[in-house]
Each structure stands twice: as structure tokens, then as C-alpha cells.
C-alpha positions as a LaTeX table, in Angstrom:
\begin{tabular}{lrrr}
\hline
Residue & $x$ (\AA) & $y$ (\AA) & $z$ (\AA) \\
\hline
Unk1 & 0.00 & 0.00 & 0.00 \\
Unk2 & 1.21 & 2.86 & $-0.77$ \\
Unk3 & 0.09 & 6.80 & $-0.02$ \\
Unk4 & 1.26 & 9.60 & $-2.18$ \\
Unk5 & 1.58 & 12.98 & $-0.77$ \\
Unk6 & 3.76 & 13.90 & $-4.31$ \\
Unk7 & 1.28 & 16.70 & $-4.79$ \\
Unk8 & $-0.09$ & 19.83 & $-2.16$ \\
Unk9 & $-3.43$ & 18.72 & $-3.59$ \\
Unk10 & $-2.94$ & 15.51 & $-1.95$ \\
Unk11 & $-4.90$ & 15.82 & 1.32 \\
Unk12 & $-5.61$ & 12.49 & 2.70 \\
Unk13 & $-7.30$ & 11.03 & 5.71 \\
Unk14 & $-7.96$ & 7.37 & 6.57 \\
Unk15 & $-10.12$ & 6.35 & 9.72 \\
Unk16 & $-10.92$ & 2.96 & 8.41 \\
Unk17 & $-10.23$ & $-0.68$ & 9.28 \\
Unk18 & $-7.08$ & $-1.94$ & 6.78 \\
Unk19 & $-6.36$ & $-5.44$ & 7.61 \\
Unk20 & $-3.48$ & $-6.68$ & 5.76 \\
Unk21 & $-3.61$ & $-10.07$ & 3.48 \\
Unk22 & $-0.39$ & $-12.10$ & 4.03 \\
Unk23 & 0.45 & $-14.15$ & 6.66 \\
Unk24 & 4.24 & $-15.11$ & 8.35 \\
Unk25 & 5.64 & $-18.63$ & 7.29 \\
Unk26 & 8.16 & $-19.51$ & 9.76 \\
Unk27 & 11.89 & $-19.78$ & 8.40 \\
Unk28 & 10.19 & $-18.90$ & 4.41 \\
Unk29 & 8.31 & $-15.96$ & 4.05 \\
Unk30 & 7.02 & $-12.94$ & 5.26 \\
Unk31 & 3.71 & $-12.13$ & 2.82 \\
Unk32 & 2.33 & $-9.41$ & 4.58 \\
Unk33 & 1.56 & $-6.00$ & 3.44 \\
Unk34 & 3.60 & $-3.27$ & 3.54 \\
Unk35 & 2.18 & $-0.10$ & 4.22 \\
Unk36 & 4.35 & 3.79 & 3.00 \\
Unk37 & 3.32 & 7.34 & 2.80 \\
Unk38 & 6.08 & 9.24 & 0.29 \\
Unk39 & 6.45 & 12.40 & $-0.73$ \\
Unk40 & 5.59 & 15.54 & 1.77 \\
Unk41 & 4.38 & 18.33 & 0.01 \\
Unk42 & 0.70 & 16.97 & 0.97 \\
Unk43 & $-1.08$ & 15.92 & 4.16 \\
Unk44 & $-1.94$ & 12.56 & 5.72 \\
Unk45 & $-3.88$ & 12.07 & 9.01 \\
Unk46 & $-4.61$ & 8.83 & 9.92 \\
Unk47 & $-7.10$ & 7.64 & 12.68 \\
Unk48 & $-7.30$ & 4.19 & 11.27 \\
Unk49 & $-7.43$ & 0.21 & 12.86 \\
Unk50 & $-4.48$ & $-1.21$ & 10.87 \\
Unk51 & $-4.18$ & $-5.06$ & 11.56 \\
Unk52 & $-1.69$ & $-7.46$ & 10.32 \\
Unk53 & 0.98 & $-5.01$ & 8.33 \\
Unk54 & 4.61 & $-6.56$ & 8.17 \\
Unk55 & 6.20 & $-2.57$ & 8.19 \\
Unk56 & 4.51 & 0.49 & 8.72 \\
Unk57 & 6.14 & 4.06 & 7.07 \\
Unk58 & 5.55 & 7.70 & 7.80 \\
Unk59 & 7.16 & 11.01 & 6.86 \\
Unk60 & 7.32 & 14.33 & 7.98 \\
Unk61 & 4.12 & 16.21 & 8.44 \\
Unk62 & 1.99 & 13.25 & 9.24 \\
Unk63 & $-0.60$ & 13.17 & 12.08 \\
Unk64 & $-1.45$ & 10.22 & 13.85 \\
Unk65 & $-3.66$ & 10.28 & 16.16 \\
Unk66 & $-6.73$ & 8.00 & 17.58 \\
Unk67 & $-5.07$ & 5.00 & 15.74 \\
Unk68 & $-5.07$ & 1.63 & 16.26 \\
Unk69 & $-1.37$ & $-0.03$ & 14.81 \\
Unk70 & $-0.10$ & $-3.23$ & 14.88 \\
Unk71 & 3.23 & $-3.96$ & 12.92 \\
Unk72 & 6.68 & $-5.24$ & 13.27 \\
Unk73 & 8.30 & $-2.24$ & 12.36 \\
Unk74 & 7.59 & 1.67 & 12.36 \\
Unk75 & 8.78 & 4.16 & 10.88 \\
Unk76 & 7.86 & 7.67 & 12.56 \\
Unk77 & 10.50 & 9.60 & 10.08 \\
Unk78 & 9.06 & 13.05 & 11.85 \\
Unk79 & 5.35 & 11.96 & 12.14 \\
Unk80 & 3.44 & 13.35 & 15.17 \\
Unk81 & 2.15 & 10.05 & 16.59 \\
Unk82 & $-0.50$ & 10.89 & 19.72 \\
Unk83 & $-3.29$ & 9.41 & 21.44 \\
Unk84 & $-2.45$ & 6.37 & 19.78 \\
Unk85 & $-2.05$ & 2.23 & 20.55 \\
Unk86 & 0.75 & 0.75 & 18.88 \\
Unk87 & 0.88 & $-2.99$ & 18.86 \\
Unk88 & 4.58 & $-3.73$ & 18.57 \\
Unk89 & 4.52 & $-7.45$ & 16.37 \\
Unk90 & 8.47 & $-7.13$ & 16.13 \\
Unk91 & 11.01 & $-10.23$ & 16.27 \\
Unk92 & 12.81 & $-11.83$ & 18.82 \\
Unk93 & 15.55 & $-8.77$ & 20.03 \\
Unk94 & 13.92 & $-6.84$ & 17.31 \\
Unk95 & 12.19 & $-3.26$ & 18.34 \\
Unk96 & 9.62 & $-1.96$ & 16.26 \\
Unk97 & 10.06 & 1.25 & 16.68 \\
Unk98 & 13.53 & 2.78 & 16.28 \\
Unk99 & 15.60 & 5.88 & 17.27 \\
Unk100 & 11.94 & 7.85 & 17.60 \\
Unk101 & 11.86 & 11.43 & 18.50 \\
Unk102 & 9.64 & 12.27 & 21.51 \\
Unk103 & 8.08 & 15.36 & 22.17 \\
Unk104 & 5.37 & 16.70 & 24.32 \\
Unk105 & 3.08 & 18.65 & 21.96 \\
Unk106 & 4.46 & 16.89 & 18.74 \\
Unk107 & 6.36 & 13.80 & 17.41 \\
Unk108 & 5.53 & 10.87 & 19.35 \\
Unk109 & 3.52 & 11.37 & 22.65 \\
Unk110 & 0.43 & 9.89 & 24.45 \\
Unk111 & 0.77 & 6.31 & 23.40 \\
Unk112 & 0.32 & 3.25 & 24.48 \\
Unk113 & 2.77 & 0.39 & 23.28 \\
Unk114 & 1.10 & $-3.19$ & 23.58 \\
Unk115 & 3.52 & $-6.37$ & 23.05 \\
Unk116 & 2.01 & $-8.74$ & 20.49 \\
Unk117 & 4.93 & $-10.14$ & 19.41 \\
Unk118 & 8.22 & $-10.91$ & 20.74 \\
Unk119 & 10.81 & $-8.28$ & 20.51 \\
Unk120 & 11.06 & $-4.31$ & 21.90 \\
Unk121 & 8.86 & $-1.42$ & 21.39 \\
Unk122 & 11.21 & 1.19 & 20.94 \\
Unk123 & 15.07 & 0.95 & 20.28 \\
Unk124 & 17.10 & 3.82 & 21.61 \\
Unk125 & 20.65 & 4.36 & 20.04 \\
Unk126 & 22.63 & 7.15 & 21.19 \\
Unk127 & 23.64 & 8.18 & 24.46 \\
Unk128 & 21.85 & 11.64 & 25.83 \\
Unk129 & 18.44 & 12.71 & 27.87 \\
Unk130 & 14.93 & 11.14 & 26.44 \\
Unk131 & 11.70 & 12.57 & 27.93 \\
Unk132 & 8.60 & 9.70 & 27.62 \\
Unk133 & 5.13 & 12.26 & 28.01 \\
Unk134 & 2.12 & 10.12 & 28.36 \\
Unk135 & 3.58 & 6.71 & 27.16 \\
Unk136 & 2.96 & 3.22 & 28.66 \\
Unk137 & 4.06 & $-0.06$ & 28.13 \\
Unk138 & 1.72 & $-2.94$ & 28.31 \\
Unk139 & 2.84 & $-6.81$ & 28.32 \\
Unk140 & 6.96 & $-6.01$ & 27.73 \\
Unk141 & 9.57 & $-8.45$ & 29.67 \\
Unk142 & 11.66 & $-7.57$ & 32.26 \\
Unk143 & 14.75 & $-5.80$ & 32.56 \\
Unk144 & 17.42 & $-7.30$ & 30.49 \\
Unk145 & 15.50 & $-9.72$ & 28.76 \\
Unk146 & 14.74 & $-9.47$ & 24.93 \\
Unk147 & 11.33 & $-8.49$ & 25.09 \\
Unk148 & 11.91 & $-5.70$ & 27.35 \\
Unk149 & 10.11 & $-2.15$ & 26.25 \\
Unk150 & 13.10 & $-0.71$ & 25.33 \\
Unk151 & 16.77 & $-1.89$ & 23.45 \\
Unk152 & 19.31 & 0.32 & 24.22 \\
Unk153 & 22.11 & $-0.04$ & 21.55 \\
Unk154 & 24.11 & 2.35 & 22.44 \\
Unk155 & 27.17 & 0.43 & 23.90 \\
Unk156 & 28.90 & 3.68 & 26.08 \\
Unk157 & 27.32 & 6.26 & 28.27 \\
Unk158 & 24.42 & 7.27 & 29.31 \\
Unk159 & 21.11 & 7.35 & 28.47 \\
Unk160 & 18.91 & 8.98 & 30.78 \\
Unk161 & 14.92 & 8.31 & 30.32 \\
Unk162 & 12.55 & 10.60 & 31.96 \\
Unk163 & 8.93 & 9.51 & 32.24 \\
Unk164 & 6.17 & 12.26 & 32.41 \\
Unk165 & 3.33 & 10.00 & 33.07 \\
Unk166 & 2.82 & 7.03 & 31.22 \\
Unk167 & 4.81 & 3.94 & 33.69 \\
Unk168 & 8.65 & 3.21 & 33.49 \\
Unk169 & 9.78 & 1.00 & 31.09 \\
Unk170 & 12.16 & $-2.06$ & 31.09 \\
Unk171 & 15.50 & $-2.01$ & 29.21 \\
Unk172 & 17.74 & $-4.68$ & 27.73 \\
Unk173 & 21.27 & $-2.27$ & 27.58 \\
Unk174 & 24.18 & $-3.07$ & 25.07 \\
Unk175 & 26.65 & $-1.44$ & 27.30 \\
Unk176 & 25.57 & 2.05 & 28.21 \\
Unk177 & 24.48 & 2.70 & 31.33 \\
Unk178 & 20.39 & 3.30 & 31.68 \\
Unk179 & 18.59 & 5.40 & 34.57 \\
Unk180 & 15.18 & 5.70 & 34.49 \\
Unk181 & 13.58 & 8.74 & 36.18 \\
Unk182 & 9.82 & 8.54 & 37.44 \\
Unk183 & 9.22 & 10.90 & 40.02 \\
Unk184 & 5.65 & 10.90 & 41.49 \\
Unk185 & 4.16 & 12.51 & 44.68 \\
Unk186 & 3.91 & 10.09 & 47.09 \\
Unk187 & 1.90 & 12.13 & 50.59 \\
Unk188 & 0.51 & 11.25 & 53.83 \\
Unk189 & $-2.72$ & 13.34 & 55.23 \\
Unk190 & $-3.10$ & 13.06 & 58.60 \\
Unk191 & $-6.61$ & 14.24 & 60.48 \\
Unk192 & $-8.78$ & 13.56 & 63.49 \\
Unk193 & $-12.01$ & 11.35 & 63.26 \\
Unk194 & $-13.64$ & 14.77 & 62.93 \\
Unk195 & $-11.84$ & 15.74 & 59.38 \\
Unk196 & $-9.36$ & 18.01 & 61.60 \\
Unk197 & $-5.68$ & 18.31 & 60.30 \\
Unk198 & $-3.34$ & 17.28 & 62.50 \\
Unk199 & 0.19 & 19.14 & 62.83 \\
Unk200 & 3.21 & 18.00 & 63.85 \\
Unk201 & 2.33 & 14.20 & 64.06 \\
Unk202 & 5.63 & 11.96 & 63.45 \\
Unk203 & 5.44 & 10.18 & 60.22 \\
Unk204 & 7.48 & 6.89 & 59.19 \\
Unk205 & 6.31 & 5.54 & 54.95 \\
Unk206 & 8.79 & 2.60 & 54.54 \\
Unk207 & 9.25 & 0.04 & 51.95 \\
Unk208 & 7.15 & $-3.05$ & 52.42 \\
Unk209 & 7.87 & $-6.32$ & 50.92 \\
Unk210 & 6.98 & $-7.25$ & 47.17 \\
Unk211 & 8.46 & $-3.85$ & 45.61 \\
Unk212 & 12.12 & $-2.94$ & 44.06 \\
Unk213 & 13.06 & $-1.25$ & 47.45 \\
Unk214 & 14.93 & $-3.25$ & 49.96 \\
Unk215 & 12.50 & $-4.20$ & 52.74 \\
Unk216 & 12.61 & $-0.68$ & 55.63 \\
Unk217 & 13.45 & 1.94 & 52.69 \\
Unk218 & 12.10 & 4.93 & 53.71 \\
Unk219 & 9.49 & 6.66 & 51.73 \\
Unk220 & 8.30 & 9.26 & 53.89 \\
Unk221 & 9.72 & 10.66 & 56.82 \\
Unk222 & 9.20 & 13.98 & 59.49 \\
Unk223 & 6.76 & 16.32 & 60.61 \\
Unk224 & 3.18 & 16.87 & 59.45 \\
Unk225 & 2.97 & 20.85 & 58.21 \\
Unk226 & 0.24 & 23.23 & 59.02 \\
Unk227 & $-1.97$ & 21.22 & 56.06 \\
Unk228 & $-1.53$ & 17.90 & 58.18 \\
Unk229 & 0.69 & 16.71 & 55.13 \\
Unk230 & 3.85 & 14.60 & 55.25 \\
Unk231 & 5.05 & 14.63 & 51.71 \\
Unk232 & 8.16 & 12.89 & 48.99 \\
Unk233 & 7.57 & 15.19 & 45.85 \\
Unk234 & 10.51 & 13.31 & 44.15 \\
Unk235 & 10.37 & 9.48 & 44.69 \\
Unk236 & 11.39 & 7.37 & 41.97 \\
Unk237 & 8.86 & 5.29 & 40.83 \\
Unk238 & 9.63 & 2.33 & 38.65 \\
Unk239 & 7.14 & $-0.87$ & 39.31 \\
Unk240 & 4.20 & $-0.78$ & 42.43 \\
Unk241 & 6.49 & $-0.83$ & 45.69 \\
Unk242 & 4.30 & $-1.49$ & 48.60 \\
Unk243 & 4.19 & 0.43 & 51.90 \\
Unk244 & 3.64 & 0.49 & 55.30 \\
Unk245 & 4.68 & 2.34 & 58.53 \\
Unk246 & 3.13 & 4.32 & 61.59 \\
Unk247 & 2.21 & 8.08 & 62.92 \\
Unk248 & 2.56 & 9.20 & 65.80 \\
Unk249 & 2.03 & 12.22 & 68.19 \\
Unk250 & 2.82 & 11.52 & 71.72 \\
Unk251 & 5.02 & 14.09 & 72.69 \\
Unk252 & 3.41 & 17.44 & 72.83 \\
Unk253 & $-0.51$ & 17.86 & 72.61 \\
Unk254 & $-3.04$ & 17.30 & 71.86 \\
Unk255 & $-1.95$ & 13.16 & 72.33 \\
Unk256 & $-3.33$ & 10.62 & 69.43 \\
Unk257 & $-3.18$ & 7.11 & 69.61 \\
Unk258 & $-0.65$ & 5.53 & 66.57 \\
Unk259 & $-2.09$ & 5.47 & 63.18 \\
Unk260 & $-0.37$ & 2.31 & 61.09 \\
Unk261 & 0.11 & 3.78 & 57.19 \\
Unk262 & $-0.54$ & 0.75 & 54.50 \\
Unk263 & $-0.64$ & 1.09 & 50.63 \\
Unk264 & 0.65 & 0.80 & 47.38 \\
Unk265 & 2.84 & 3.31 & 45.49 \\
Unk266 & 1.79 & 3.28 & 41.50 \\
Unk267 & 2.56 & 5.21 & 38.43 \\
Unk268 & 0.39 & 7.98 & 39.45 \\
Unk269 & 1.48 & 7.99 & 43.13 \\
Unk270 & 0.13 & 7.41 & 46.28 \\
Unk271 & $-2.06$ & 9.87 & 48.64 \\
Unk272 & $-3.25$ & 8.42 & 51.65 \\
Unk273 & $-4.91$ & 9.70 & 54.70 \\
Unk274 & $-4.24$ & 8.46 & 58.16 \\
Unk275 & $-7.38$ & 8.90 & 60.85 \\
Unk276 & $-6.11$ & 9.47 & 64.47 \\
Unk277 & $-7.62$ & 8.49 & 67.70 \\
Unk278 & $-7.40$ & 11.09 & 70.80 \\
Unk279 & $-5.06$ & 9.66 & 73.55 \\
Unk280 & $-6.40$ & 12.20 & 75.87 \\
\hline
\end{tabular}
């Protein structure tokens, strides 16, 4: 298939269901469909369902957004790609999307990658900074193993991913060395049985078991403020990390009984509010 923007005339949009006619015969052939946009003096904005497409190819000035895309590979080549599900039917250490440019009001943002295959979603291969805004990864491996979300083929370095929403993705690295920055909120509220804040209650948010955190990690530490808040703006979320600890306020008064904190950090982060009992 293949979509000529050769002409300005050529102003296309597709919103339909394509499914592609070919199927994958292991260790032969690949038969199915490719599918191109050349040429960019025109305009293409697809909102389509595309099933069953061996590789997928965009150019500059393309808008993508509200589709449905299942390939093994992608090529963005400068498309804005939003609001989007891309089924990533790659091979085995294979990503399906590679060296992409991210962005935050253009190129590739607000998308969802689902595995339906068995490689990578996206393959990163230079060193430097990468801000993710809105993306998740749904059904990828675990770190280091060759269905993880991302390949890193960079061998030296550093690449630094920052996630602005969306969830942190796994890595399989060549060499370079990977962080992976999620910082969400993660506060405790603490108030009376009669919805009054409580100030300067002692709170203690550590890391329970079944997370990345070693077991007593502490979250969440200190004083309640005037809002009855005890608060981590920066922690650095990567998979759920459950939680659990105590406030108290014994010292000065009014007294409270302890309040025991339990919970789960997640992508979004975690606010919880702790009810205390007067010890008076």
C-alpha cells in the first residue's frame, strides 16, 4: 500500500479498518503487506485500525492520532504520533520502533505500546536525555530480557529516560548505562475522626515487601505541616512498591493514639490519609 503525498493537492485522511492479506511462514516468508506514505508536500492524518501489516512508514508532516497499529516495524520519520495504541509485532531482540523522536506537543507522545509479538517497542541508540510524556508499556519483559520495552544499543554512556506519566519502562542495555527517572508525589494526610488536620504528628512511609526497594526503605519521613501533610515530591517510581509504617504524636498535645500507614505506590502515586484516635 502505498500513499502519495507527491502533490499539495494531496490531502488524505484514513479512519478505516485496513487489515493486511499475508500471513508469516516460519523460516520462508514474510507475505504481509507493507504499508508507505512518500512524498511531503501533501497531508496525511490517519485515525485508522491497521491489523496485520509486516512494516509500517511515515514522513514528515503526518498526524497520527486515535489509531489503532499493529506492525513489526515503524517508521515515525518526523510523524506526530498521539493518542495512539501501537501494537509492537516485532522479532525476537527486534524493536519496532527505532531511534523515535519524543516530544510533548508533537512527534511521538500519548501512546500506548502493547507487546504482540516478541521483541522491543522502541530501540534507543545514542547516548543523551529522552523525555517519555504520556507513554505506557503494556505486556513487555523484564529488565534485560529481549522483550523488554526498550533496546538500548548504544554500547557507552548514558542514556537517561525521563517519564512524564505514562509507567517506566524495562531495558535490555548493550553497554551504556540506563537510569530511568519517574518521580511521582507520594503524601501522607493526617486528620482527626472529625476531618481536623493534624500538625506535627511523626510520620514513618517505609518500603514493604513485594516492591524494588529493599525491605525498611524509607518513603516518607518527618513532621506533618500546618496542612496535616507529610510529603516525597521526588520518589522514583519504577514498578508498584508497597508500603507500610506508623504516625505518631505523643510528645506534645493534643496526644493521638498511633495510626499504622498501609498502601501501594503506583505510576500515578500514592495519597493516603491516616485517621487518628485522641489519647487524651
Amino acid at each position: 500500500v502505498y500513499v502519495s503525498l507527491s502533490s499539495a493537492s494531496n490531502v488524505i485522511t484514513m479512519d478505516s479498518l485496513l487489515i493486511g492479506d499475508g500471513k508469516i511462514y516460519a523460516g520462508i516468508a514474510d507475505t504481509r503487506p507493507d504499508f508507505t506514505v512518500g512524498g511531503n508536500l501533501g497531508t496525511f492524518t490517519c485515525g485508522a485500525t491497521m491489523r496485520n501489516f509486516r512494516n509500517i512508514t511515515f514522513t514528515a508532516g503526518n498526524d497520527i492520532e486515535d489509531a489503532d497499529i499493529e506492525c513489526q516495524l515503524l517508521t515515525q520519520a518526523s510523524a506526530n504520533i498521539s493518542a495512539s495504541t501501537i501494537r509492537t509485532n516485532s522479532l525476537v531482540s527486534v524493536a519496532c520502533l527505532q531511534d523515535p523522536v519524543f516530544g510533548t506537543t508533537t512527534d511521538l507522545r500519548d501512546v500506548e505500546f502493547i507487546q504482540a509479538g516478541a521483541g522491543h517497542a522502541i530501540e534507543i541508540d545514542t547516548a543523551g536525555t529522552y523525555s517519555l510524556t504520556d507513554i505506557t508499556f503494556t505486556g513487555y519483559g523484564l529488565s534485560g530480557a529481549d522483550d523488554a520495552a526498550l533496546d538500548v544499543t548504544e554500547t557507552t554512556g548514558t542514556v537517561t529516560i525521563n517519564v512524564n506519566g505514562g509507567n517506566s519502562p524495562t531495558y535490555k542495555s548493550a553497554g551504556a548505562t540506563v537510569v530511568v527517572n519517574n518521580t511521582v508525589s507520594v503524601t501522607v494526610i493526617v486528620q482527626d475522626v472529625n476531618g481536623n488536620l493534624i500538625q506535627d504528628a511523626r510520620v514513618l512511609m517505609e518500603a514493604d515487601t513485594g516492591g524494588d526497594l529493599a525491605v525498611g526503605t524509607d518513603i516518607v519521613t518527618g513532621l506533618t505541616n500546618i496542612n496535616g501533610e507529610a510529603v516525597n515530591a521526588g520518589f522514583n517510581y519504577t514498578n508498584p512498591q508497597p508500603v507500610k509504617g506508623w504516625v505518631r504524636k505523643s510528645t506534645t498535645q493534643p496526644f493521638y493514639k498511633q495510626g499504622i500507614i498501609a498502601g501501594t505506590i503506583q505510576s500515578t502515586g500514592l495519597t493516603t490519609t491516616i485517621l487518628m484516635i485522641s489519647d487524651e
